[in-house]
N, C-alpha and C positions, 0 to 999 in steps of 0.2 A: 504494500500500500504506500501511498504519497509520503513522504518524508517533511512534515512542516518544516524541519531546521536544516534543508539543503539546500535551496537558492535562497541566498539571505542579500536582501535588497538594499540599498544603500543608505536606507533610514536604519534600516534595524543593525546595519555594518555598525553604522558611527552609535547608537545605542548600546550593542557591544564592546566598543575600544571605549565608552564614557564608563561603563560598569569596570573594566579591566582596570581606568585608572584609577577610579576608588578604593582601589585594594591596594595595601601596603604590602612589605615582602617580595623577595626577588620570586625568580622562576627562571625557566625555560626561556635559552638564548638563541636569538636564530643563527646567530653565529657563530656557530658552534664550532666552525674549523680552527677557531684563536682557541690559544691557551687556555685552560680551564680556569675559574678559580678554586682553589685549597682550603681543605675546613679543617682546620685540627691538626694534630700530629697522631690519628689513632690511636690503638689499643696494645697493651700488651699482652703476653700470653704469660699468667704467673700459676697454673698446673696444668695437668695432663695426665691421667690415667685411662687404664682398658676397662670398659664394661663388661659386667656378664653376659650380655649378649652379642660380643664379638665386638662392639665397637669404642670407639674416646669418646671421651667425656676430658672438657676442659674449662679452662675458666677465663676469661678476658677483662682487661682494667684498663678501664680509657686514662690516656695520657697525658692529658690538659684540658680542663674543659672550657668550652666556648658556648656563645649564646647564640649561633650564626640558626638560622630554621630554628629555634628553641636548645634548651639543655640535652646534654649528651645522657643517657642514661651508662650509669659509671661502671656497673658489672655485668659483664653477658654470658650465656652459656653456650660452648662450643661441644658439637657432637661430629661424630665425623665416623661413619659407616660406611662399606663395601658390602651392599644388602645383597645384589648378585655377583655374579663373576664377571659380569660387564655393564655394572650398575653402581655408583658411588654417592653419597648422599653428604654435602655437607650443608648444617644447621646451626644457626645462630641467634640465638631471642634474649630477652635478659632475664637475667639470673634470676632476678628477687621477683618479678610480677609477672604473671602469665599476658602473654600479646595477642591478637587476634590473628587467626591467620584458617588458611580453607577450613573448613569444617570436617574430621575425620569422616562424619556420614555420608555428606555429599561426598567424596572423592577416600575412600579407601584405601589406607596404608599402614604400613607400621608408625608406631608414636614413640617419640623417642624418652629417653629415661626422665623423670623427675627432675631437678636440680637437687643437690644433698644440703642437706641442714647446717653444714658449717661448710669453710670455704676455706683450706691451709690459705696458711700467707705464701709471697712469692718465693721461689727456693733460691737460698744465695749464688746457686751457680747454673742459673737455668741454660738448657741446652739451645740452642741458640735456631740449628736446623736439625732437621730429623724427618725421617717418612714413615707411611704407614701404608704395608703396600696389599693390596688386593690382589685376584686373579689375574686381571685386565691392566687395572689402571694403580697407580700410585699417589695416593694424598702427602704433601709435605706442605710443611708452616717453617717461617721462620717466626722468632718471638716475639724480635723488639725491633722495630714497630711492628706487630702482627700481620701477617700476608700468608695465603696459602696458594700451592698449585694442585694443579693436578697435570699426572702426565702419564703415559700410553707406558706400561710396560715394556710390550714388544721391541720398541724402538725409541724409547726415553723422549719422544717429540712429547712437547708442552702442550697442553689442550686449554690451561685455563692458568693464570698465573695473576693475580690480583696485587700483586710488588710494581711499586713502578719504576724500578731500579733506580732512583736519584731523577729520573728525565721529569719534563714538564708535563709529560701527558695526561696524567692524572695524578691524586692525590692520595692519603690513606683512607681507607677505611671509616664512616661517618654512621655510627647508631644514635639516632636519636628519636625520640615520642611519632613526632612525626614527619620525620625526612630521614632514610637512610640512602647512605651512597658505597657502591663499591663498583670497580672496577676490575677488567682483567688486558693486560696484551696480547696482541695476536701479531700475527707475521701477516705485511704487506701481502703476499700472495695467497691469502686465506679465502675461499669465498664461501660466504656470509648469506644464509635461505630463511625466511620463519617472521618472527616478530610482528604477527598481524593482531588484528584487522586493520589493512589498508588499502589503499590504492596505490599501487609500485607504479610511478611513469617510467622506471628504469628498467624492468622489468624484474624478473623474479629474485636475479641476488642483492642482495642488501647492498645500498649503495652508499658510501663515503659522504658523510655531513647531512644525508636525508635525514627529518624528524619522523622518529621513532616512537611515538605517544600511545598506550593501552589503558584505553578505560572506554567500556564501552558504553556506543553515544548514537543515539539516532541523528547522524547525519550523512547525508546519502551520499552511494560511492563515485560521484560524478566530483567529489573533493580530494584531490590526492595529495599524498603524505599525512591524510588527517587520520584520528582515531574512530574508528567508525565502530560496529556494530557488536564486534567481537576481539577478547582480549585472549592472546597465545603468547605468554612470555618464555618462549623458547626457539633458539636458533638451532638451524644444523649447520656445522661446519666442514669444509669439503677439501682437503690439500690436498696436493701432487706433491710427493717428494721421489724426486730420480723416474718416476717415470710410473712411479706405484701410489695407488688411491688409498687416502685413509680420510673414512667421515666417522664426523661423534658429532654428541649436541649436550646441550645444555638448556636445562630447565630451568626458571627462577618462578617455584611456585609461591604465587602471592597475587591477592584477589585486588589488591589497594591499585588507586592509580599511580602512572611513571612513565617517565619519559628514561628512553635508551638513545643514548648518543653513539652511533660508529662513525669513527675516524678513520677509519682505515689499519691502521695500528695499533688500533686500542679499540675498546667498546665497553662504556660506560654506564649504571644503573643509576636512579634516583626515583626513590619512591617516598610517597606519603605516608607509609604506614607499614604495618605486618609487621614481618619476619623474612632477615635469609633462610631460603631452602632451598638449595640448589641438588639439582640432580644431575650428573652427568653420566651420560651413553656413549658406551666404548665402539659401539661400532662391529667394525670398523667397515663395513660398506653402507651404503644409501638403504638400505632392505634392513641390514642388521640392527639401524640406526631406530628406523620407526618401529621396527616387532620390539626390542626394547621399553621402546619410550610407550608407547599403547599395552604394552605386561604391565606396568605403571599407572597409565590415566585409564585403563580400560580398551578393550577392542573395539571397531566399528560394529554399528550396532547390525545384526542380520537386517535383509533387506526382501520387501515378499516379491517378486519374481515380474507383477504388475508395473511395478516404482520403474522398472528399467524401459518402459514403452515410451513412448511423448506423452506431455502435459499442454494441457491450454486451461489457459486464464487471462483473466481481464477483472480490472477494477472498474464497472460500467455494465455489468451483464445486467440492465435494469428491470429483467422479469426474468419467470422460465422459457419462455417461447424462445426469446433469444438463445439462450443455454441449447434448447431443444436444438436451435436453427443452426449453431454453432456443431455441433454432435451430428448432425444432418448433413451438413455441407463437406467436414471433413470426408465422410462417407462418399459423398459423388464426387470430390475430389481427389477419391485413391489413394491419399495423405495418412498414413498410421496414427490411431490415434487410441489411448489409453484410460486416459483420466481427466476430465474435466474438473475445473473449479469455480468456484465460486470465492469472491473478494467479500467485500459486509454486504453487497447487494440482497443477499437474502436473508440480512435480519432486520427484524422490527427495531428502528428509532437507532440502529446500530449496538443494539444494546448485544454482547453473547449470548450462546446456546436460546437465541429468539428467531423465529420466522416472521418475514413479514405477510401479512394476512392475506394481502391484496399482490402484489405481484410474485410472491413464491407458497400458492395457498398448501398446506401441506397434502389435500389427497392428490393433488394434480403432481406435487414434486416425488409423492411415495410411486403413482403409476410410471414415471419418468424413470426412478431410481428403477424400478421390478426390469423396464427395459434394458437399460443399459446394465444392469447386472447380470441380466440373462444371457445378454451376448459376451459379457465376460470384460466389460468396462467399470470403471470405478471412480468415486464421487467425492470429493476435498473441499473443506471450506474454511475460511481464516476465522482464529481466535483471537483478540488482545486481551491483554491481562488488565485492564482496567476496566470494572465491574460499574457502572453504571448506577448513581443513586438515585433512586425513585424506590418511593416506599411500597407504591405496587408492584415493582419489580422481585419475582421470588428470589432468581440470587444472589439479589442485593441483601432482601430477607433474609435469607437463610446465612448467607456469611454475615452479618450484623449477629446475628444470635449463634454463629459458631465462634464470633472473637477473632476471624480470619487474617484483617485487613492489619498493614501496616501503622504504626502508630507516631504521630506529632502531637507534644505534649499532651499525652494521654487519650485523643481522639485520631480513628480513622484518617490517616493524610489524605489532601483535598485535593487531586488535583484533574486536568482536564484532557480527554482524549476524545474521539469520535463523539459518544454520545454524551457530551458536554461533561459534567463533574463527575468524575470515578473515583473511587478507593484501587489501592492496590492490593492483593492479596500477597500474604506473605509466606511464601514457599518452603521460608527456615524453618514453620510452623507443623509441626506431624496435623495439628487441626485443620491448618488449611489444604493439606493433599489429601487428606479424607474427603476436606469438604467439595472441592475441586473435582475428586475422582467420580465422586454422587454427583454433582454437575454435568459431570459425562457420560453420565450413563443415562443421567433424564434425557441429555439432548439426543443422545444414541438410540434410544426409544423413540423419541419425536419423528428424526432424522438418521436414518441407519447408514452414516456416513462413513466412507473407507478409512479415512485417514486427518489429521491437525494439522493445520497449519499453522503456529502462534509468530506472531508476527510482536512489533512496539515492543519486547519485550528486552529493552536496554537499560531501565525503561524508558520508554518516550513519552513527553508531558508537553503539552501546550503552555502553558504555564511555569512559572518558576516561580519559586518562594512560599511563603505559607498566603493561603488563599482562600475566601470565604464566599459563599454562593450569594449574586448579589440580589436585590430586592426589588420588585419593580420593573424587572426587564429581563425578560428571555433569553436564557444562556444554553446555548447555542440559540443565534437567532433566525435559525433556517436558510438565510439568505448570506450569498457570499461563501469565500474559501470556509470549508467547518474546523477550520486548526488556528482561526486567531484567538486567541487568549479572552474571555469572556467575563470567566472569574473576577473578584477583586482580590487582589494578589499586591503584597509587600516583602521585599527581599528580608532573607534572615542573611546578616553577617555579626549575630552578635556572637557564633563560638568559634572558636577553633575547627569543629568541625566544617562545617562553612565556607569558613574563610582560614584555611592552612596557612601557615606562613612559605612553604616555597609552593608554585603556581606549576602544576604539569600545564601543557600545551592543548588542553582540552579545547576540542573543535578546531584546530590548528591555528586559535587564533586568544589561546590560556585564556577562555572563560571562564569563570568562576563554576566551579565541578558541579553543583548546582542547578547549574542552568537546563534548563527544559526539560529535567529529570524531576526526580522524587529527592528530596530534599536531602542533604547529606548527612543531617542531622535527625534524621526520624531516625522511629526505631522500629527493629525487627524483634522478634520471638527471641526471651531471655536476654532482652537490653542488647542486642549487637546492633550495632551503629549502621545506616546506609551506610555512611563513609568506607566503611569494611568491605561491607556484602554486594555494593552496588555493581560489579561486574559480575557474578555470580547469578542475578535477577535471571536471566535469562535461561543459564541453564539451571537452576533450578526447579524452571517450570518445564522445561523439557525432563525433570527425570518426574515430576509428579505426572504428566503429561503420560508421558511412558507406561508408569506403573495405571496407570487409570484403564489406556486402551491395553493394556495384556489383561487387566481384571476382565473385561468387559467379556468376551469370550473366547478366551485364550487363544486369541488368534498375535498373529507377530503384525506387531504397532507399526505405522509408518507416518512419521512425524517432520515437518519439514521447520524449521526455526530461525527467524532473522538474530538473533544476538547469541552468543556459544562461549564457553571458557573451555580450557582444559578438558578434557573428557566429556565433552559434549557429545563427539562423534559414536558413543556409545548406547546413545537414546535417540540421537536425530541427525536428519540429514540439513544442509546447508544452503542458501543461494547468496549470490552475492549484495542482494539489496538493489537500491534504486541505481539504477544505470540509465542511458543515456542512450538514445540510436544516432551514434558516433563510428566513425571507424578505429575511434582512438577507444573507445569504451568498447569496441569488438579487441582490439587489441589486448587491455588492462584485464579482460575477461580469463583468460586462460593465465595470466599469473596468479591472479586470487586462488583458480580454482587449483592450481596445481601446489600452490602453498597449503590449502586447507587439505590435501593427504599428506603432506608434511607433519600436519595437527590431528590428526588420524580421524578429522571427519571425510569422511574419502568419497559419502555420495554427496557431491557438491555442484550446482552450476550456475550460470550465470540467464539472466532475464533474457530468452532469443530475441532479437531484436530491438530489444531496448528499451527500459520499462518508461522513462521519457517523451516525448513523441522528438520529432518522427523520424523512423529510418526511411532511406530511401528504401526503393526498388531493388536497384542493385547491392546495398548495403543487406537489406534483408537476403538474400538470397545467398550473401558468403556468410551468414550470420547462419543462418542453420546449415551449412557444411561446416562451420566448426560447430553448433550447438547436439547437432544429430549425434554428437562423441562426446559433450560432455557426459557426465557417470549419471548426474542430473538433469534432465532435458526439459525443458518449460517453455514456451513461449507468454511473456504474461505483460501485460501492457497498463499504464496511466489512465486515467477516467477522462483526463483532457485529450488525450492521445486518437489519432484517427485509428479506425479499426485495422489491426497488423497483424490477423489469422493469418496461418500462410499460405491457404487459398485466396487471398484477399486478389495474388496476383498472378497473373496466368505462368508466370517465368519461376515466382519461387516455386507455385505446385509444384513443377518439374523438378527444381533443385533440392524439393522436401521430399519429394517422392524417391528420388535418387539415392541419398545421404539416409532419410530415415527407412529406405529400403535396405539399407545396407546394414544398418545398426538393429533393423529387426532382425537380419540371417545372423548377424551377431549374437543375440542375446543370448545363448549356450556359453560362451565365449564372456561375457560382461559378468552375466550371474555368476561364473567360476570364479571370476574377479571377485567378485562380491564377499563369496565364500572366503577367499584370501584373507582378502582383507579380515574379515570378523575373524580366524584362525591367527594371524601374524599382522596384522595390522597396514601389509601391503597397499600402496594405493591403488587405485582404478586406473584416475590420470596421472602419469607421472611424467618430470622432466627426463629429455634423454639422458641425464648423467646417473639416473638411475640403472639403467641397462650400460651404460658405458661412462663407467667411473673414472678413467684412468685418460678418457677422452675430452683432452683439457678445451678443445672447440667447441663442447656443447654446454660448458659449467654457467653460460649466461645465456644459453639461448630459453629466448623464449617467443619466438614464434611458430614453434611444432611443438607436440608431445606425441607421450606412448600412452596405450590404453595398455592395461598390463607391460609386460615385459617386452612385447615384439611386435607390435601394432602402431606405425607412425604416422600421424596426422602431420599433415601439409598444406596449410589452409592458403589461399588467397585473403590477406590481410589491408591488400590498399586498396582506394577507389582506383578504376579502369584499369587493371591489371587482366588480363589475362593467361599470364605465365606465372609461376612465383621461383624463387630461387631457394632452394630446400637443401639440408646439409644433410649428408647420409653418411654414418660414422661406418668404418671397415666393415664389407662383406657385403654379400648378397642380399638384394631387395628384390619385392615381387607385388605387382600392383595386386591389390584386391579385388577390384572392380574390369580388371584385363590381367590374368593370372602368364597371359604370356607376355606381358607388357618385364623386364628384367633390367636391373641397375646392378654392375659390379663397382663397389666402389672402394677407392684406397683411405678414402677417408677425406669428399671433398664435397662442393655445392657441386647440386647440379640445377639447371631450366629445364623447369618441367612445364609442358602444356597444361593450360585450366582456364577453358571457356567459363562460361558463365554457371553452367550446368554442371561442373566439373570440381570434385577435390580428390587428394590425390592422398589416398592413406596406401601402405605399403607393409608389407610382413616380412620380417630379418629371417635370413637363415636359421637354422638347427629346431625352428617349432615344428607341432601341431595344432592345429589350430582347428576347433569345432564349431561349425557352422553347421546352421538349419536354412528352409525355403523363402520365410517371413511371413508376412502377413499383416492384418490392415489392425491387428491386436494380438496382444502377446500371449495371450490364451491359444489362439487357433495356431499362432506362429509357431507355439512350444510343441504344436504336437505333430509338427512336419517331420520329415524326415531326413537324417543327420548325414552332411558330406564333415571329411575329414581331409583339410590340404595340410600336407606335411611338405616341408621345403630344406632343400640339399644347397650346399655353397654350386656358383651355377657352374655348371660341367662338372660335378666333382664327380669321380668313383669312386671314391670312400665320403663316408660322412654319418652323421646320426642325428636324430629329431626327437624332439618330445614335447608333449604337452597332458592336459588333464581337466577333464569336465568332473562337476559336481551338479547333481539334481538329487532335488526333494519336494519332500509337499510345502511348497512356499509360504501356504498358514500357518506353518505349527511357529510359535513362537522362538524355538530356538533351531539354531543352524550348525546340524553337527549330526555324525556317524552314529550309528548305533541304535536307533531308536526303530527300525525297523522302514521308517518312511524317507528312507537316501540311500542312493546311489556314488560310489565316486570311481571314478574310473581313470588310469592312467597308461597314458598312450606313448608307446614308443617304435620308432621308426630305425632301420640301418642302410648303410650303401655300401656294399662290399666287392669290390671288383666285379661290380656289374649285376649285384642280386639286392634286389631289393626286397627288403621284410617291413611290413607293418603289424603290429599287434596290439592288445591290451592286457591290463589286468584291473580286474573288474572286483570293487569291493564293494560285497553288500548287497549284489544285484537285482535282488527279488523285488524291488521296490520300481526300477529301470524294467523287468521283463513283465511285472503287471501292469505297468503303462504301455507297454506295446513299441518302446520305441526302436528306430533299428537306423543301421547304417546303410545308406542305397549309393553312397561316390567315396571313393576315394581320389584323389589328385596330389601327383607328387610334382614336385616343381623343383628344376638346375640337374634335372639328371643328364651324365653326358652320355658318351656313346652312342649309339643308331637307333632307330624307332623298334628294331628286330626284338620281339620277345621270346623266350622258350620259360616251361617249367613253372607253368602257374599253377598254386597251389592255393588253396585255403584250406584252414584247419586239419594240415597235412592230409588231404586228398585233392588229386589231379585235377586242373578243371580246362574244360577246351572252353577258347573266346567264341563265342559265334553260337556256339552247341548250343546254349542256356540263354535265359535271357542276361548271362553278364557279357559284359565287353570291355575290352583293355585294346587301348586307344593311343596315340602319342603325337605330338604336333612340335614344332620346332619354337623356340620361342623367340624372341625380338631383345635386340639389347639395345639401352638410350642410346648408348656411347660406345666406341672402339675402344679400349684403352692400350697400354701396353704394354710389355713382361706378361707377355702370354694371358691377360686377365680377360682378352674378349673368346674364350672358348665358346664354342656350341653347346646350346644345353637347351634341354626335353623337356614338355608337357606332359608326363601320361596320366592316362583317368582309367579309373578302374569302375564303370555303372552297370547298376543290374543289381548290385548286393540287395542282404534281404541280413546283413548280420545283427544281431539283438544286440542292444546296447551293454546292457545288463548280463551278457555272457564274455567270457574271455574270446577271443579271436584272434588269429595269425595268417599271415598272406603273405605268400612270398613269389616273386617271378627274377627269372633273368630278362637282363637286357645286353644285347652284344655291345662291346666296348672295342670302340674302335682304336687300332694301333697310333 
């Protein structure tokens, strides 16, 4: 939905910079490449002993204190754990009072030891340096001034060193109530991923002097380098040393807000509040990096099998007829289509879990829903967390009388969204997920909708400060934008909370943290502060959200959420927010989304065409050749916006019908992903340096990715292009879309053709890859019948392939073996002086041969030698081509380019069609092919 605080007009500009200058206290510099300035002289280290549960336990004494952001707090507790073999934990809060920091419920982990009751004094001859070493990694401190590293066993390279050896680049170590600071050095060739929610104009690696601001903020992603929607304060970092790839990352878990300064050589923390907690992941590949860090925050959450079709929406669907006509059209448009939604157009006054009487009456929307469920479509509609008060309203009712709502000085906080004055509900609350989950099951009854969409949940406020419902005059007054502030509203800057003494860069323009949120100073369940909780809001209500729709009937939830922390991606999938139909915002699309499987929300994507108005014509049409691949696929548009279906226009049909034809024969393929991910935490979309780590040309690109490991997309990214220039890292390429269409590459761009109708994705040697027919829904699609391309280096005689499908009953709530309703099957392929074998092995199959599914093609791709076969077999018995209806086939293929050192050999298409082999059974097929001298 609209973003009220994304285009901010130049009254409300300079209304902004007059609030920023009423506030005392530094903050956030935009020039950030000078000198830092220095707070203190830090802390010392005056003990250190081993816990009984394997880790330190230490003690720290600040070393002069200052009054710079407030007083130092003068004792802290140092902890310092290697919880796995390539997992290290260091922790630091103070000693004598407990601090606020994530909540062990919400996010799951071990809690480190108590502080002890007395504290030796310092030892006359403290050791100066020392380490503590792990599997993986090694913790070392020095004492005086306190600083630790951490560094990679294997190869003693530095990962994290917080000393700034004498240089000017940073300072010591700063704990204070509310502003800590700490830093660490890196090496100039370091490249730098993560640190969202943003908009990267650089594209995906972190870029030197950009502001780096987390605290999440409704303000739309057409704002770049601002804080937007969702806070991830963790990077991954990616060296080349000699010619060998080593990535790890670092987590800095803490919910407050902070700005991260990178320099290039250094990268810097300043936060408001909490606790250090840093986690660092040894890696040491892009893969080992995220199964790590997601064994940590949690795995992506399973995904039902539907979510992977196209989505349409619109904020504007202003009855059902339309909805219907929409559902209608894609149908005579031949355009795949899955799920429709609905924006608040179908609630009464905008109020939640409300229909409105008159243009979505509910017997007309249940006859609707009986259709489109029949054919195997499915039905989403937005939530916001801001509850609506009218005393006729039941659940407003009902949370008044459960104590739900968040509290300012002792009353429900006031503030305003869609349907004028709302309370917020407060998710810390066990009362309010109860109350919340009975909310959803009423409207679940009303309305027997597939799936949530919670949206505003940053939270987003029209308003700011504390604010009273005025008298006399109708708030909201039906006429005009419904997000200007109606309320009468007075700023709070009388606490500390409020008004912090150092200022993050909130809204990239350090508004006061306040602003058009929920106050900073309310409070949640057991006195915890917004100021703590407030980037939390969001995923909170995705896990109450969660927990509601798996109670409902134990079917597996599918939850889509504008605002995410840490382990979000464990309950909900992701979009990028308000975007723009730009070519620059088709661009900034595929960095977001490739950084949030980074974050290990992994079904993530971006608005197709641009939730803003308007794309062009041609703009839409490269916009679903790249959206047809993101993991999440949506088309959803603005309520000012001209209508942007993408039958709207005769060219994208085609280029929808193309792309999302390809991504339906995919879905065997995506869903497998899927499964990854929630097992290992793999992403969907990834950057190429994920499949080629070591390949230093791809560590910034970001105008292609991989779906899985060997699936590369090549979009057309500028207006009037028709060719694009796409790098293809060593080995064989093979188009998808023209399987004889072959790229041998050493490792360079190539110009590839791309009409309008045209994107150009390609499959790397050594896979399998499982494709089905398609279809116009992923229901009928799933039950086609399975080709398998397995692909060889081109011409090669030797070589091997593999790959692996997972299927199951996409309802049952959890995504895993054993349970009687999964299939997983792993496919492997060889080339041995001219005999080629394919086979499987098949776990679990009963579940695969009571669906009936089966394999009817096989196509191998780069095979060299002659088209001559002898010695075809399957499931070792003889089979003649031609006798049966199978047939074994071979065609010569096509190469871009010449190259040379022998790299433009000959190489084969053969298709093996006619199979009839059951999914869900083991299989082996093997034939010669003569190899030519």
């Amino acid at each position: 939905m609209f973003s009220p605080n994304s285009l901010l007009s130049l009254s409300s500009l300079y209304v902004l910079l007059v609030l920023v200058s009423c506030f005392s206290g530094g903050g956030y510099s935009s020039s950030s490449s000078s000198a830092p300035t220095k707070i203190g002289e830090g802390y010392r280290l005056i003990s250190i002993e081993e816990t009984p549960d394997g880790g330190f336990l230490g003690y720290l004494q600040v070393k002069q204190k200052n009054n710079i952001y407030g007083s130092d707090i003068p004792l802290l507790k140092l902890y310092v754990k290697h919880e796995t073999q390539d997992r290290s934990r260091v922790y630091i809060t103070d000693a004598e009072k407990q601090r606020w920091e994530v909540p062990y419920n919400l996010l799951p982990r071990e809690q480190p030891p108590a502080s002890k009751q007395t504290i030796g004094r310092s030892r006359k001859n403290p050791i100066t340096v020392s380490e503590l070493a792990g599997s993986e990694l090694i913790f070392s401190y020095t004492a005086d001034p306190f600083s630790f590293a951490v560094k990679r066993k294997s190869n003693g390279q530095t990962l994290f060193n917080s000393s700034s050896g004498g240089s000017d680049s940073f300072g010591e170590m700063v704990f204070k109530d509310q502003y800590l600071e700490i830093s660490t050095q890196l090496p100039k060739d370091a490249s730098l991923y993560g640190l969202g929610e943003n908009t990267q104009p650089h594209g995906i690696k972190l870029y030197p002097n950009d502001p780096y601001t987390l605290y999440t903020t409704d303000v739309s992603a057409i704002n770049l380098n601002t804080d937007l929607y969702g806070s991830h304060p963790v990077y991954m970092d990616l060296r080349n040393v000699g010619g060998e790839p080593y990535a790890h990352a670092v987590l800095l878990l803490n919910s407050n807000g902070m700005d991260v300064f990178y320099r290039g050589n250094s990268l810097t923390y300043k936060i408001i509040g909490g606790v250090f907690d840093f986690y660092f992941f040894a890696g040491p590949t892009p893969l080992g990096v995220v199964d790590q860090y997601t064994s940590l925050i949690g795995r992506p959450a399973p995904m039902p099998y539907w979510s992977l079709g196209f989505h349409q929406c619109r904020w504007g669907y202003h009855n059902l007829s339309v909805v219907e006509d929409v559902v209608e059209n894609y149908k005579k448009a031949k355009i795949p289509l899955d799920v429709i939604w609905n924006d608040d157009d179908h609630m009464d006054g905008h109020k939640d879990f409300t229909l409105n009487p008159t243009n979505y009456p509910r017997s007309k929307l249940l006859a609707f829903l009986d259709k489109i469920h029949s054919m195997g479509m499915k039905y989403i509609v937005i939530i916001d967390p801001g509850i609506g008060v009218n005393s006729s309203y039941g659940v407003y009712q009902r949370g008044i009388a459960n104590d739900v709502f968040i509290k300012y000085e002792g009353e429900p906080y006031l503030a305003q969204v869609w349907p004028g004055a709302v309370n917020f509900p407060d998710f810390l609350n066990p009362k309010t997920v109860a109350w919340w989950g009975d909310e959803i099951r009423r409207f679940h009854e009303l309305v027997p909708v597939d799936g949530l969409w919670i949206d505003m949940n940053e939270a987003s406020n029209f308003c700011s400060g504390k604010c009273t419902i005025p008298k006399g005059k109708q708030c909201p007054s039906g006429t005009g934008p419904g997000w200007i502030c109606c309320l009468d509203c007075k700023n709070i800057t009388k606490t500390r909370w409020d008004d912090p003494p150092y200022k993050i860069n909130a809204s990239g323009l350090q508004v006061p943290i306040g602003f058009k949120t929920i106050a900073t100073s309310a409070v949640h369940y057991n006195g915890v502060l917004e100021y703590n909780a407030h980037s939390l809001y969001g995923f909170s209500q995705s896990i109450a959200t969660h927990k509601a729709l798996q109670g409902l009937k134990g079917k597996r939830p599918f939850i889509l959420s504008r605002s995410t922390y840490v382990g979000s991606g464990q309950y909900a999938a992701h979009w990028t927010g308000d975007n723009k139909g730009t070519w620059e915002d088709l661009r900034y699309s595929i960095t977001t989304v490739l950084n949030f499987g980074l974050f290990g929300v992994t079904m993530v994507g971006a608005d197709i065409c641009g939730f803003y108005p308007a794309p062009t014509e041609e703009l839409c049409n490269r916009w679903i050749e790249v959206g047809a691949f993101y993991p999440f696929s949506r088309d959803h548009a603005n309520y000012y916006s001209p209508r942007q279906e993408l039958y709207q226009w005769d060219s994208v049909t085609k280029s929808a019908q193309n792309a999302l034809g390809m991504r339906y024969k995919l879905l065997p393929y995506l869903y497998t992903l899927t499964y990854e991910a929630h097992i290992s935490g793999a992403p969907i979309a990834r950057p190429l340096f994920f499949s080629f780590p070591a390949y230093k040309e791809c560590y910034g690109l970001s105008t292609q990715f991989f779906i899985g490991n060997s699936l590369m997309v090549s979009p057309v990214l500028e207006q009037g292009e028709t060719k694009v220039k796409a790098l293809f890292p060593p080995g064989s390429w093979y188009s998808v879309f023209d399987m004889t269409q072959t790229i041998v590459s050493k490792g360079q761009y190539f110009t590839l053709d791309a009409p309008l109708h045209v994107v150009n994705v390609h499959l790397y040697q050594n896979t399998i890859l499982p494709m089905q027919q398609g279809g116009m829904i992923s229901k009928e699609a799933r039950m086609t019948p399975f080709t398998l391309i397995v692909t060889f280096p081109a011409g090669a005689i030797e070589g091997q392939a593999k790959g692996n499908l997972y299927l199951d009953n996409d309802e049952l709530p959890e995504m895993k073996l054993g349970n009687g309703y999964s299939t997983y099957v792993e496919l492997y392929a060889t080339l041995n002086q001219g005999t080629v074998k394919v086979w499987s092995e098949v776990q679990e199959g009963k579940f695969a041969l009571d669906k009936g599914w089966i394999i009817e093609k096989i196509t191998v791709l780069g095979l060299g030698g002659s088209g001559e076969t002898s010695a075809f077999e399957i499931n070792g018995s003889p089979v003649t081509p031609g006798a049966s209806n199978i047939e074994l086939s071979s065609v010569e293929q096509k190469h871009l380019q010449d190259l040379e050192d022998g790299l433009n050999k000959k190489s084969l298409m053969a298709e093996v069609t006619g199979l009839n082999l059951p999914v869900g059974k083991n299989f082996a097929m093997s034939w010669k092919m003569r190899v030519q001298g």
